[in-house]
N, C-alpha and C positions, 0 to 999 in steps of 0.2 A: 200916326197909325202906321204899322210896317206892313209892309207889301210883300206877298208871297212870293219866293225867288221864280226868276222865269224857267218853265222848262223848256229842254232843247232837247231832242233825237234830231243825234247825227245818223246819218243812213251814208253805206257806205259797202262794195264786194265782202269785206272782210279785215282783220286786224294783223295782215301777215308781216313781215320784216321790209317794211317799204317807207319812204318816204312820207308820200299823202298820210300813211296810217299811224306814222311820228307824228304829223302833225298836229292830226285829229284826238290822241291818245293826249299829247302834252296841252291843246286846247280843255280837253275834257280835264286833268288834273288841273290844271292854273286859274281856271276861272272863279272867282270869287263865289264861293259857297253860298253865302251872305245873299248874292244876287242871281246867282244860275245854282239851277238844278239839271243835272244831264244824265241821259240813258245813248248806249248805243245802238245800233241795229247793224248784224252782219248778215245782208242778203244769202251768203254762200254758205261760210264756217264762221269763227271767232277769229280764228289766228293766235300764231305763238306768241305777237305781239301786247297782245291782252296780258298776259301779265302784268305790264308795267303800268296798268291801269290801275288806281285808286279805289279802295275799296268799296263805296260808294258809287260810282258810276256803275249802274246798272247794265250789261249786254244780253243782248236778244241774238239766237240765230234763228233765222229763216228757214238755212239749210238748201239750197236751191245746189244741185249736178251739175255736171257737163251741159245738158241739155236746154234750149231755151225751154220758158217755163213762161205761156200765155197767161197762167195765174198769175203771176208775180202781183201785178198791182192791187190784186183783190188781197193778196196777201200780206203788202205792205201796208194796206190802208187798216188791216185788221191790228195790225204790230200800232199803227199811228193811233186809233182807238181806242186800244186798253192804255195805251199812254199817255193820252192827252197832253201832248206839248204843246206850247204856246210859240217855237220855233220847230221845224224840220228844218236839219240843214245836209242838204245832197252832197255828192262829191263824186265831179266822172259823171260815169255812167249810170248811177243809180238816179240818177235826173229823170230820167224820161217814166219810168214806169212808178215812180210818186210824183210826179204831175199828171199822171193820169190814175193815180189813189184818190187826187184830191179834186177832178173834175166834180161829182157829182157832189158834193159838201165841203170846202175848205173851207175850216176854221181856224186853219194856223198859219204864220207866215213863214212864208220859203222862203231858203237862203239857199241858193247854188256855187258853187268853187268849182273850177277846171285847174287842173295840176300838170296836165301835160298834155303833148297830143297821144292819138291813138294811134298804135303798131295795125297793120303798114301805112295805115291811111297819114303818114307825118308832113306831105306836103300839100294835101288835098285832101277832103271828105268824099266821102256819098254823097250825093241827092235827098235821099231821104235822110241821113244822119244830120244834114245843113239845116232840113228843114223841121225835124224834132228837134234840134236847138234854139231854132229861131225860136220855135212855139214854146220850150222848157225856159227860156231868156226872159220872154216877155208874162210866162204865168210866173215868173220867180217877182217877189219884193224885191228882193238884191240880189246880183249875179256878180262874182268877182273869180279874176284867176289871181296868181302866183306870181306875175310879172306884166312890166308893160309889153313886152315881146310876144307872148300869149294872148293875150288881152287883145291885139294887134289883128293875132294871127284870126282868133274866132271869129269876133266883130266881122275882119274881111270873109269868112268863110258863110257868116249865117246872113249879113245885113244888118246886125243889129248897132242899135246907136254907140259908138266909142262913148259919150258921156256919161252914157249906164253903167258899162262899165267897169265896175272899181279893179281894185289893184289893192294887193295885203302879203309881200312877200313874204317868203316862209324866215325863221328864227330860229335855232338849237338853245337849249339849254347850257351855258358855260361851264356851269357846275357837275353835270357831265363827262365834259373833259378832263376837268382841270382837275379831280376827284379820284379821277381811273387810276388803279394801283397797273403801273406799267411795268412794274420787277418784272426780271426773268423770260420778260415775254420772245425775247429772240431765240433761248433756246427752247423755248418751250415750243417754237415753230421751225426749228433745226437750223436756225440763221447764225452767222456769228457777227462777233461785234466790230468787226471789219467789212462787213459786207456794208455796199451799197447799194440801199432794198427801194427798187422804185412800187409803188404801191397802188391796187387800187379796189375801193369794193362797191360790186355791184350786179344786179343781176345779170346771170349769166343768160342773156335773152339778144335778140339780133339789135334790139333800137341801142344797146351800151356799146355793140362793134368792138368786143374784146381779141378778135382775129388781128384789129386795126393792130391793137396793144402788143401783142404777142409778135405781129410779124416788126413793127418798131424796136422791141429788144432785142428779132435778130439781126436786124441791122444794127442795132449799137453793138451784139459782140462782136460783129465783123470790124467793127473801127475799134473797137475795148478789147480785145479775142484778151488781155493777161490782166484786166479789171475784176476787181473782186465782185459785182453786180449780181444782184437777184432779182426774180419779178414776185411778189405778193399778190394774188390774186383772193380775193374775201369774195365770197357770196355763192351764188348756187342758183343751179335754172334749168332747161330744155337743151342749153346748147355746153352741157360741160362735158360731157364724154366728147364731142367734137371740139371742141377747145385741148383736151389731151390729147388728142391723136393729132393735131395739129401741132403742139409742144414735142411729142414724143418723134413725131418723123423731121423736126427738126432737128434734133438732138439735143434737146433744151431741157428733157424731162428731171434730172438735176438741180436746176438750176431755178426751175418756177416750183410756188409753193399752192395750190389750192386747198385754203381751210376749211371751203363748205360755208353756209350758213351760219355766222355770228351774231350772236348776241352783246357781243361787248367791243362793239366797233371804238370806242372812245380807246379803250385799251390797247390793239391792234394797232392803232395810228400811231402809234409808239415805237413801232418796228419797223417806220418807213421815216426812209429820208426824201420823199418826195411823193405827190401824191395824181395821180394823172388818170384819166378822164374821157375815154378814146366816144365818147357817145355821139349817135349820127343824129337824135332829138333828146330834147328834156327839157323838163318846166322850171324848176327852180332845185337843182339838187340837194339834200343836206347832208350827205357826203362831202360834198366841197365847201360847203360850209364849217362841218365838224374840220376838217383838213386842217384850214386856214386858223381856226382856233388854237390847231393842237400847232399853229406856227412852222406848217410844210408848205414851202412852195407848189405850185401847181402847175400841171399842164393840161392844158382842159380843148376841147372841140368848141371854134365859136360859134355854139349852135344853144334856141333857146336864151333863158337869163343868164349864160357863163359870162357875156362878155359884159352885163353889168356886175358879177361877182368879183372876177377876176382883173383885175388891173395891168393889161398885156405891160411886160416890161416893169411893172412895181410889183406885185404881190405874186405873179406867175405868167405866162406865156401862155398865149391862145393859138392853135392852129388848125388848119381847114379839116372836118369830117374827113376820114379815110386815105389822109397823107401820115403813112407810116414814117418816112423819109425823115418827112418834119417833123413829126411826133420825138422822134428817134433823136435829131440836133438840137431839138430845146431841153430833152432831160439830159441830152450829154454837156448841154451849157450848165447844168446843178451842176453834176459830177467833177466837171472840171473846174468849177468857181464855188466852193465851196462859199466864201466867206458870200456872195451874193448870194447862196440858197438861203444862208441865214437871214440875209436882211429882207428877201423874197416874203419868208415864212415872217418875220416880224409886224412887217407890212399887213399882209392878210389875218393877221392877227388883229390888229389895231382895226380894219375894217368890217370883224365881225362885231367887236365889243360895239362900236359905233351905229352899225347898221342892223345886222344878222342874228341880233338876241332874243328869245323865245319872248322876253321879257314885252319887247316892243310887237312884236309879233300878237299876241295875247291881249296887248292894248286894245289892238285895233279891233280883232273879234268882239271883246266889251263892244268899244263902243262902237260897233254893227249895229251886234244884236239888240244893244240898248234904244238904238236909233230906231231901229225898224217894229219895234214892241210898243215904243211911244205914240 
């Protein structure tokens, strides 16, 4: 006799150009039909990222402002009702107010994910945010982050048991990459094919420290001043007019490229010969994972999972949050060693196919969800 596939709402701010929302979108495509059925829920908006979504997967928005919104849980329990799913699975911050959806009747089981910490709070919590996690921890079935570093860090911040725990690092899709039609793209971003383009994409927000990045390539022109060098900057955010004026009163405005918000990051990593990372926290990036696929060395902050992605000295070089200096001497070690950026980049290639594949990533999800259903 066949068994009804399980359903699952993911709940989640929104579907915007983000990591967590990669993840969640390539979860919701990859999982076996056959066995899961899934709807989304965007607290906020949709996002641009919903396109890449499966026709099938069903999204919900909320629609929730600026504003905090004391309704919220009355209004996600109302979303979880016409649904009926046999998983809710949280992510972040949408934790707290669908565990208190499902105080007065839970009939489905939670699954909670942490992806990162939270801006500013990245070395310490609240009081109170410690202890709506302790409480969202212990009403969740399964509670897992993105790394053991994370996992580390919560655990110490709420008291909850490390055995609980889990751990499900994030995955990219390789076919992604390896797929992206990369013709033309240098000039099509005014680079030429002499330049050597250090690269990097990300939101332009304070936890990524793109100041870090900017003020590192003016130190390498000062030691490069007749270097062909460019800096690529991908993404968009709160802090990018201050990020130009900070290029422009360098005298850099030339020489750095801001493309704004992409959609076709696999393509773009085609126009860098190196791919760097100036971030002061993060949970498990897929940025530096898509990197190392597309076979770019890397320079990355050893903060969060970088220093389990990154191989200091085999796949790319790690160095301290907010040392431009250093930032600065390990992209001019590519520069000047070519033949080492390539085996850097081969390296980190070989360890996504092995570790960092959407394939194995998606496993795991199965068999969560399948575990905690049983």
């Amino acid at each position: 006799m066949s068994r009804d596939p399980v359903k699952i709402l993911h709940i989640l701010d929104s579907l915007g150009m983000g990591g967590m929302e990669r993840v969640v979108i390539d979860v919701a495509n990859g999982l076996d039909r056959n066995r899961f059925s899934q709807s989304i829920c965007c607290i906020s908006k949709v996002g641009e990222a919903a396109k890449f979504l499966h026709a099938d997967v069903r999204v919900i928005e909320i629609g929730k402002g600026e504003a905090a919104d004391r309704l919220m849980p009355f209004k996600i329990a109302r979303v979880i009702r016409d649904e009926k799913p046999d998983i809710v699975h949280t992510q972040n911050r949408s934790g707290i107010d669908t565990m208190i959806a499902g105080l007065p009747a839970k009939t489905w089981r939670l699954v909670h994910s942490e992806h990162g910490r939270n801006w500013p709070n990245i070395k310490s919590e609240p009081i109170k945010s410690r202890i709506a996690r302790r409480l969202l921890y212990h009403f969740s079935d399964a509670v897992f982050t993105v790394s053991g570093e994370l996992a580390d860090y919560f655990c110490g911040q709420t008291g909850f048991p490390r055995s609980r725990m889990g751990v499900i690092p994030n995955g990219i899709d390789l076919n992604r990459i390896d797929q992206a039609d990369r013709k033309d793209i240098r000039p099509e971003l005014g680079l030429d094919g002499n330049h050597f383009v250090i690269g990097t994409v990300a939101r332009l927000s304070p936890p990524k420290d793109l100041f870090t990045l900017v003020r590192a390539y003016a130190n390498l022109r000062q030691s490069h001043s007749q270097a062909d060098i460019r800096l690529l900057i991908v993404g968009d955010g709160e802090l990018r007019s201050s990020l130009q004026q900070c290029v422009n009163e360098a005298g850099l405005s030339s020489e750095v490229v801001f493309t704004g918000a992409r959609d076709d990051v696999p393509r773009l990593l085609g126009a860098m010969n190196v791919f760097v990372l100036a971030s002061l926290s993060e949970g498990m990036p897929l940025t530096v994972l898509e990197a190392m696929a597309s076979r770019l060395p890397v320079v990355a902050s050893a903060v969060g999972a970088l220093p389990d992605l990154v191989d200091d000295g085999v796949s790319g070089f790690l160095v301290e949050p907010e040392n431009s200096r250093m930032l600065a001497d390990r992209i001019a070690a590519f520069y000047n060693d070519k033949k080492m950026a390539t085996a850097f980049g081969a390296a980190g290639r070989l360890r996504v196919e092995g570790q960092g594949n959407s394939e194995i990533m998606i496993g795991k999800y199965s068999d969560l969800y399948s575990k905690i259903i049983n």
